[in-house]
Backbone as JSON, one array per atom type, in Angstrom:
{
  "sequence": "XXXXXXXXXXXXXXXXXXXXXXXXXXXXXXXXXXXXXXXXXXXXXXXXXXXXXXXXXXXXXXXXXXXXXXXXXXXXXXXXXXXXXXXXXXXXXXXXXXXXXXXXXXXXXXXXXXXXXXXXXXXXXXXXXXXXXXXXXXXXXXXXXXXXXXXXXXXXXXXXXXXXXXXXX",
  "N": [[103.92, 37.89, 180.37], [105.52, 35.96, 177.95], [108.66, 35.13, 177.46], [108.66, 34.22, 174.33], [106.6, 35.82, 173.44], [107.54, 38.33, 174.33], [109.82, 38.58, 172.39], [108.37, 38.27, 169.71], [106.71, 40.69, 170.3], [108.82, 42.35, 170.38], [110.12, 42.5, 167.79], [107.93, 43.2, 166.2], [106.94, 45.74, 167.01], [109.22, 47.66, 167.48], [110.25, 48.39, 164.92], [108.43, 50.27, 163.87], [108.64, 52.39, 166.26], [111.41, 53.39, 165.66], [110.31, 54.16, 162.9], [108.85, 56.18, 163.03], [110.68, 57.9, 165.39], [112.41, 58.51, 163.74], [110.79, 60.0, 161.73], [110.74, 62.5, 163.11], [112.68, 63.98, 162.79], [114.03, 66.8, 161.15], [113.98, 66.81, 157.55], [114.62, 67.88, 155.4], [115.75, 70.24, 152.56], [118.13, 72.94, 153.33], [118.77, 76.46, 152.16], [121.04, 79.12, 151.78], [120.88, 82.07, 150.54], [122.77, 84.74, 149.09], [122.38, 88.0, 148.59], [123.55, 89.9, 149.68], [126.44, 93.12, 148.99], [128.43, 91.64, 148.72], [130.93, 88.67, 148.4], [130.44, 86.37, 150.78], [132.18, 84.43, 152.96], [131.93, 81.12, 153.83], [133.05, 79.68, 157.33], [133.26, 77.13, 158.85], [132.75, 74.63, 161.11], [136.16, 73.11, 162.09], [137.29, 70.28, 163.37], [139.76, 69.29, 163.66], [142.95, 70.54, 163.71], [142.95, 69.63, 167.08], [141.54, 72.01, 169.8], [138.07, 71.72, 168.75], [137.5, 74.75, 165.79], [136.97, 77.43, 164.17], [137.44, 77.8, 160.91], [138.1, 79.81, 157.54], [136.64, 78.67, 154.78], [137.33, 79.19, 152.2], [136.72, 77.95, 149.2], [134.46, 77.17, 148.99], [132.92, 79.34, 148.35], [130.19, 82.37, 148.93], [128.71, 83.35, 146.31], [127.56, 86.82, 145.29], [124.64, 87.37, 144.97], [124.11, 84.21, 144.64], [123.68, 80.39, 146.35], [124.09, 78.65, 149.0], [124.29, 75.52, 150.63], [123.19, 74.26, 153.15], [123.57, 71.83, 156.05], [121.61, 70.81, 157.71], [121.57, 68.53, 159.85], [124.01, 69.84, 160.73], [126.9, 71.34, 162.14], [126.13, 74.76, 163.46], [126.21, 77.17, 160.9], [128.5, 79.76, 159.96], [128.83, 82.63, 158.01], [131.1, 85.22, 156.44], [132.42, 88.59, 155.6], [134.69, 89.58, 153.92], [136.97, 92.87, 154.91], [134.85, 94.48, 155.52], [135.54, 97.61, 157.38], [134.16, 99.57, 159.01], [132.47, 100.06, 162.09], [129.64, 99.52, 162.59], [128.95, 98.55, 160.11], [127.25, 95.35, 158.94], [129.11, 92.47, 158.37], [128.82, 89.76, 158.83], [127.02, 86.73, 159.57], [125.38, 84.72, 161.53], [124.27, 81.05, 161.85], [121.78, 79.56, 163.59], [120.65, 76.12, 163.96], [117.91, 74.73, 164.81], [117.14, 71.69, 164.77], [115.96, 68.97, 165.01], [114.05, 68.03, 166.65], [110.24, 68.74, 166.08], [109.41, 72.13, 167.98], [110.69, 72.73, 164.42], [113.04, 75.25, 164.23], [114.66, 78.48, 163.21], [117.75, 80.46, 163.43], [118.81, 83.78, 163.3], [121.93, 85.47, 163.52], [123.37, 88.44, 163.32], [125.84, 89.97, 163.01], [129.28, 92.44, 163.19], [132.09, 91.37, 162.58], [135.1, 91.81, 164.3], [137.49, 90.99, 164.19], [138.51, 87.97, 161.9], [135.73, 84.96, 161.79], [135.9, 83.12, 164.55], [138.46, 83.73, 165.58], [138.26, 85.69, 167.87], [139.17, 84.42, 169.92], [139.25, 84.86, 173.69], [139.91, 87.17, 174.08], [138.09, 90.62, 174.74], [138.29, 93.03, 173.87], [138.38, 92.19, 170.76], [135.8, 90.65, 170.63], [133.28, 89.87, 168.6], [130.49, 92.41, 167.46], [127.31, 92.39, 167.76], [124.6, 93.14, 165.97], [121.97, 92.9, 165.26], [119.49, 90.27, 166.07], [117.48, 87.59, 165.26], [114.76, 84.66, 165.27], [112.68, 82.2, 163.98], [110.19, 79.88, 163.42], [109.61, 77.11, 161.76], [108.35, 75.18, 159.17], [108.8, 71.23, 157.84], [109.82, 71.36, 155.43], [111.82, 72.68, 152.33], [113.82, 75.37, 153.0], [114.41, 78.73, 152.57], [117.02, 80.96, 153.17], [117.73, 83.97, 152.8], [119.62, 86.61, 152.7], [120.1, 90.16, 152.71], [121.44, 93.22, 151.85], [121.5, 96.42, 152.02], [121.39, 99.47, 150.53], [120.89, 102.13, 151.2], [118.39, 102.63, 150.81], [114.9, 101.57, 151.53], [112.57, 101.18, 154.01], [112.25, 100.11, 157.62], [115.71, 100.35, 157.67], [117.63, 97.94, 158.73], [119.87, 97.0, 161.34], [122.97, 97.54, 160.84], [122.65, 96.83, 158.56], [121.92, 94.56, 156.89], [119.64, 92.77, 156.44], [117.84, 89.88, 157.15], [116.19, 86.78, 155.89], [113.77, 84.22, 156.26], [112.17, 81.51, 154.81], [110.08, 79.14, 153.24], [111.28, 77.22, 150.54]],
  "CA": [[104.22, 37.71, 178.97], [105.85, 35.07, 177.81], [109.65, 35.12, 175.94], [108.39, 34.35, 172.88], [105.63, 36.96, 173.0], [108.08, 39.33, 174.59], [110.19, 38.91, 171.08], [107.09, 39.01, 168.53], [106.56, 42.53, 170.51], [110.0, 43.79, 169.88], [110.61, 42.42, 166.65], [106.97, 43.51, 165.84], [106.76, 47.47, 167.63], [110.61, 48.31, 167.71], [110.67, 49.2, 163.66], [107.36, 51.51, 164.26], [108.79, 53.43, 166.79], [111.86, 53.28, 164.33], [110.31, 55.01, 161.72], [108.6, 57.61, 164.27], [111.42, 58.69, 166.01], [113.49, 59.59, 162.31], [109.48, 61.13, 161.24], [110.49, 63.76, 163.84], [114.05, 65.16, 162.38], [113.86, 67.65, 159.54], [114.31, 66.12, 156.02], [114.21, 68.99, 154.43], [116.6, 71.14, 152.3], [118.3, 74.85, 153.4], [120.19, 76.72, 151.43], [121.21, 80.22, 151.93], [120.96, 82.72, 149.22], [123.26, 86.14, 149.45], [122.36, 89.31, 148.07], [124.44, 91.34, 150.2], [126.93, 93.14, 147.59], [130.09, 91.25, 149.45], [131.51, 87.22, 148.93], [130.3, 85.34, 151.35], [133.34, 82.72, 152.7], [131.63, 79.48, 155.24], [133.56, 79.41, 158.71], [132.68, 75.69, 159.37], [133.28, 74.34, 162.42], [136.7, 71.97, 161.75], [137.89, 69.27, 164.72], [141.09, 69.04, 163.27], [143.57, 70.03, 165.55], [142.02, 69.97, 168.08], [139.93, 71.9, 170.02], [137.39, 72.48, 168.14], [137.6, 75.94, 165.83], [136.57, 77.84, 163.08], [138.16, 78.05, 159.78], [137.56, 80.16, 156.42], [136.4, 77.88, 153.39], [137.23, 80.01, 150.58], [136.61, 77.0, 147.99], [132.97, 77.67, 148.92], [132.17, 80.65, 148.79], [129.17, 82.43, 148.22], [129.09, 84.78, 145.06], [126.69, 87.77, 145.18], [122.84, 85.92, 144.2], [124.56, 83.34, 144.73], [123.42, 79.5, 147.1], [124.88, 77.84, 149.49], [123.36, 74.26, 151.07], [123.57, 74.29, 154.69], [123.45, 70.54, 156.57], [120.2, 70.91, 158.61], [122.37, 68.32, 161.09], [125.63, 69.89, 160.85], [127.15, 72.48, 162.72], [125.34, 76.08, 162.86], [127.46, 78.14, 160.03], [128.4, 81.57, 160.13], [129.26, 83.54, 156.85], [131.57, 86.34, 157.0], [132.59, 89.23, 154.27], [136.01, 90.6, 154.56], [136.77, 93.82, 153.8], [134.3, 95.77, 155.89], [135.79, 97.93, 158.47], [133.03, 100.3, 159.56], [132.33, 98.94, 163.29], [128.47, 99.56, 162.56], [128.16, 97.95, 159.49], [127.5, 94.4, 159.49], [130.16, 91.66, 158.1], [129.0, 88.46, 159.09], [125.73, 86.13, 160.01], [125.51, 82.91, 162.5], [122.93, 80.73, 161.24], [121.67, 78.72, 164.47], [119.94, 75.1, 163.72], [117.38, 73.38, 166.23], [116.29, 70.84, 163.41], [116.07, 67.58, 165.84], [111.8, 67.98, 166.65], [109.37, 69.86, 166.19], [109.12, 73.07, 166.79], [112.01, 73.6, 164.27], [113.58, 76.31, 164.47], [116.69, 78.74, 162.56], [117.75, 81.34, 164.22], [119.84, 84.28, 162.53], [122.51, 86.56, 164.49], [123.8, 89.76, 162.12], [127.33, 90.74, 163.36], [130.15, 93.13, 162.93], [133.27, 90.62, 162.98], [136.24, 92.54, 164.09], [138.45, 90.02, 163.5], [137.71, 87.01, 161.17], [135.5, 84.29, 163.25], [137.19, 82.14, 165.14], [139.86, 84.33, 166.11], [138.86, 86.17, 168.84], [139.29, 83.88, 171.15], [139.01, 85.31, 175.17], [139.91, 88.84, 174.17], [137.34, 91.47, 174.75], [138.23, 94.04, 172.98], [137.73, 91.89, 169.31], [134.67, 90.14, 170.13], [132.08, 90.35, 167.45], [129.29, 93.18, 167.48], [125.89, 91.48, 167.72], [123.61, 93.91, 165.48], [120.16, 92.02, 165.85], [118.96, 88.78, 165.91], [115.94, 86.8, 164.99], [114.55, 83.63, 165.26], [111.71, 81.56, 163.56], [109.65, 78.71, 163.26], [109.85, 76.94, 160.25], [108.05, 73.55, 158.44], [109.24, 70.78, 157.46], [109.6, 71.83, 153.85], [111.99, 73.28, 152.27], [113.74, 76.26, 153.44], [115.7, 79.33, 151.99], [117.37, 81.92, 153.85], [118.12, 85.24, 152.59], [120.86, 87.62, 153.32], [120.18, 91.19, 151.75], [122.29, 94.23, 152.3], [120.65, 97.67, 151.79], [122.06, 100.66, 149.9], [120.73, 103.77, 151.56], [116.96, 102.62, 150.38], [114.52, 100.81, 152.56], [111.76, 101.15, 155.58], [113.17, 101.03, 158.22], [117.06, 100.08, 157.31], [118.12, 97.02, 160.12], [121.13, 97.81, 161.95], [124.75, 97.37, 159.88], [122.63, 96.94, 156.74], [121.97, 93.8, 156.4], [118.38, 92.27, 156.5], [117.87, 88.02, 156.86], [114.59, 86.56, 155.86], [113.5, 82.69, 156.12], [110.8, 81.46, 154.15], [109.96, 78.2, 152.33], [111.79, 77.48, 148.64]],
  "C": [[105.38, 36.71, 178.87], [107.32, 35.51, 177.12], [109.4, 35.27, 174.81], [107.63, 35.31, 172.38], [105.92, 38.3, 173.43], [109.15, 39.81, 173.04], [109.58, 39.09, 169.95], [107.42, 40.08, 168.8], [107.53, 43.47, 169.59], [110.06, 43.8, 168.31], [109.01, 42.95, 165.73], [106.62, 45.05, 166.17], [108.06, 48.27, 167.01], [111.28, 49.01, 165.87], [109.53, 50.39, 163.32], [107.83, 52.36, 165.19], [110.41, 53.95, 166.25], [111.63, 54.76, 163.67], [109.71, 56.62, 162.7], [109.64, 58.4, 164.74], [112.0, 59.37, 164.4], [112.32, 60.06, 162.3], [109.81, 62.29, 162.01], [111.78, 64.73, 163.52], [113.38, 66.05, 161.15], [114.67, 66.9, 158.93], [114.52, 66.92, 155.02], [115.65, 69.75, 153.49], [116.61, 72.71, 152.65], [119.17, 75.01, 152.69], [120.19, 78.52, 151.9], [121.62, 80.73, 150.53], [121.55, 84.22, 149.65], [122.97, 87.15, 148.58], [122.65, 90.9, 148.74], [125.4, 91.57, 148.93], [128.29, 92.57, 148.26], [129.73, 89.79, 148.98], [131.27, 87.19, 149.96], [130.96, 84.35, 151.8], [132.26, 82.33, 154.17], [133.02, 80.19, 155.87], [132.97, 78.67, 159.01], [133.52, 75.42, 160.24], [134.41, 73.21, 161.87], [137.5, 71.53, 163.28], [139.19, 68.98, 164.93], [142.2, 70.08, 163.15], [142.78, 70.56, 165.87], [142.18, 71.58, 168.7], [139.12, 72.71, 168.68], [137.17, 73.89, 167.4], [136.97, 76.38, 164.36], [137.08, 78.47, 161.84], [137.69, 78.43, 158.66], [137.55, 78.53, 155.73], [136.11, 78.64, 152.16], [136.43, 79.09, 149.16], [135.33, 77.37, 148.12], [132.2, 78.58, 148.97], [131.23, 81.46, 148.29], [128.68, 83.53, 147.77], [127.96, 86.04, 145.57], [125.48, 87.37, 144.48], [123.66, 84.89, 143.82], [124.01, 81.68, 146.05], [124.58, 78.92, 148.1], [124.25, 76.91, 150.23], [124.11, 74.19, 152.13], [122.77, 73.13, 155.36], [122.66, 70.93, 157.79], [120.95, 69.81, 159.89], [123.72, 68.17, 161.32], [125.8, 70.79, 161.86], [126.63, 73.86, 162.56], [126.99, 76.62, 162.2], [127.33, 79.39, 160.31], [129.44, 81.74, 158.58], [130.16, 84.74, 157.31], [132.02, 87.28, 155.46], [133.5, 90.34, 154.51], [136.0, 92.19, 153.99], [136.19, 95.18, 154.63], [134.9, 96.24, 157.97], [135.1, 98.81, 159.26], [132.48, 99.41, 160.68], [130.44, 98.63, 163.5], [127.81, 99.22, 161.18], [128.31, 96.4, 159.37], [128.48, 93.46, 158.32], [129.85, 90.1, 157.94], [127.56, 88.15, 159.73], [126.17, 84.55, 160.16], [124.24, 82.66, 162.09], [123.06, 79.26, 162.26], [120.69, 77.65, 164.15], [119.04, 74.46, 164.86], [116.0, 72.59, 164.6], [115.73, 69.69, 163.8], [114.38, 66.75, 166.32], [111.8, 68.96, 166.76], [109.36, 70.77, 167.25], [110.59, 73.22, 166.03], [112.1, 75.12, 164.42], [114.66, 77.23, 164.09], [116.24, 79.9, 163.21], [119.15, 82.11, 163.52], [120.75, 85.41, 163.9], [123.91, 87.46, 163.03], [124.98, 90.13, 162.92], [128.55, 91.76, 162.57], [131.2, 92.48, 163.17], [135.03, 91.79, 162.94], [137.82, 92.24, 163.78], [138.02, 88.59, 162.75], [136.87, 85.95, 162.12], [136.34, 83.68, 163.38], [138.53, 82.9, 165.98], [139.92, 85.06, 167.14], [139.14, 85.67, 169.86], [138.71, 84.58, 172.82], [138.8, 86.84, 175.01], [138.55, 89.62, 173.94], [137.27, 92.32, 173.94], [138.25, 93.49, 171.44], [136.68, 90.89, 169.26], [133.75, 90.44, 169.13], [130.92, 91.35, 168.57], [128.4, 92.7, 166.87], [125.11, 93.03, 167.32], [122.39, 93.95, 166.04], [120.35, 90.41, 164.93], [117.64, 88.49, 165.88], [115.65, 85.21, 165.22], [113.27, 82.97, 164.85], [111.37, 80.48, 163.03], [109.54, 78.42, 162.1], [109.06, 75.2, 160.17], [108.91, 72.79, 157.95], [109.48, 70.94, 156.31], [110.72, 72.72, 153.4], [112.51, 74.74, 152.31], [114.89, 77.48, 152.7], [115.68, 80.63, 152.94], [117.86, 83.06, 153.18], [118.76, 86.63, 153.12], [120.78, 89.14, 152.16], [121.04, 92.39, 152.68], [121.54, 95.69, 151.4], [121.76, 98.9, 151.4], [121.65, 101.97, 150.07], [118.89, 103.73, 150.68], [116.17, 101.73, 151.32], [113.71, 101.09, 153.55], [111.74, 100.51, 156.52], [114.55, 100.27, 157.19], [117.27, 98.98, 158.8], [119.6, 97.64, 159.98], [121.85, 97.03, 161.09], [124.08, 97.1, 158.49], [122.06, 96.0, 156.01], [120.41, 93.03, 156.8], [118.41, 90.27, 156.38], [116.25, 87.85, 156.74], [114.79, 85.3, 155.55], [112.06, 82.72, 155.57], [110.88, 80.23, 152.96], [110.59, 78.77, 151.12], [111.05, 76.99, 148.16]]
}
C-alpha cells in the first residue's frame, strides 16, 4: 500500500471505528429514587487533599421520594442516612457502575455504616456491615434505581430493611 492510500484509509476508517468505539459506552440516564423514610446525603468520591476520600454532600441530598442523577462515568456513589444506630438495620447503599461495554452492569451493596463512609479507614472494629448485595444487567436505556425501606410489612423483609430495585425509567 502505498502512502497516499495508507492516508485515504485512515482518514477514511479511523472516524468509523470512532463512532463504534463511543456506540459501546452507556448514554443513558440513572437516577436514584429514595423511598426509604431517612435523607439520603451523596458521599462522592473528592481528590482534594489528597488521597483520594469520601466526603458528605449535604447540598444534595436526597429528600424522602425524592431523585438523585448519578454520572454513569463517574465514581460509584454511596448514600448514607444518619441517625440509625441499630447495627442490623441498614444506613447506607454503594451503587457500583460497570457502564464502559456491554454487558452493563449496576451493582447495589446495602450496609450498616458504623461510622459515616469514609471514615473508617484500617480499623476493624468500624468497618461497614455488608447486609446483601445484588447485581444486574441493565440496557442501554434509561435507568432508575430504587431504594425502599420496609415498615414491619412485606414478603420476605431483606436484611436491615431496606430493599434496591433497578429497572428502566
Amino acid at each position: 500500500m502505498t502512502p497516499e492510500m495508507t492516508q485515504r484509509w485512515l482518514f477514511l476508517c479511523l472516524p468509523v471505528v470512532a463512532v463504534l468505539a463511543i456506540g459501546c459506552r452507556f448514554n443513558s440516564n440513572i437516577r436514584l429514587h429514595n423511598t426509604t423514610n431517612k435523607v439520603l446525603t451523596p458521599y462522592p468520591v473528592k481528590s482534594e487533599p489528597p488521597p483520594p476520600h469520601r466526603e458528605a454532600d449535604p447540598a444534595n441530598d436526597v429528600a424522602v421520594n425524592g431523585d438523585s442523577t448519578i454520572d454513569p462515568e463517574g465514581f460509584n456513589p454511596v448514600y448514607y442516612a444518619s441517625g440509625v444506630s441499630n447495627l442490623s438495620q441498614a444506613n447506607g447503599v454503594y451503587i457500583g457502575l460497570q457502564m464502559d461495554e456491554p454487558p452493563y452492569m449496576i451493582q447495589y451493596k446495602v450496609f450498616h455504616y458504623k461510622v459515616e463512609p469514609g471514615q473508617a479507614g484500617h480499623d476493624p472494629a468500624v468497618q461497614p456491615i455488608l447486609l446483601h448485595t445484588g447485581v444486574e444487567e441493565v440496557d442501554n436505556v434509561d435507568q432508575k434505581i430504587v431504594v425502599n425501606s420496609f415498615f414491619g410489612v412485606g414478603d420476605p423483609i431483606p436484611p436491615g430493611g431496606w430493599e434496591v430495585k433497578i429497572r428502566p425509567d
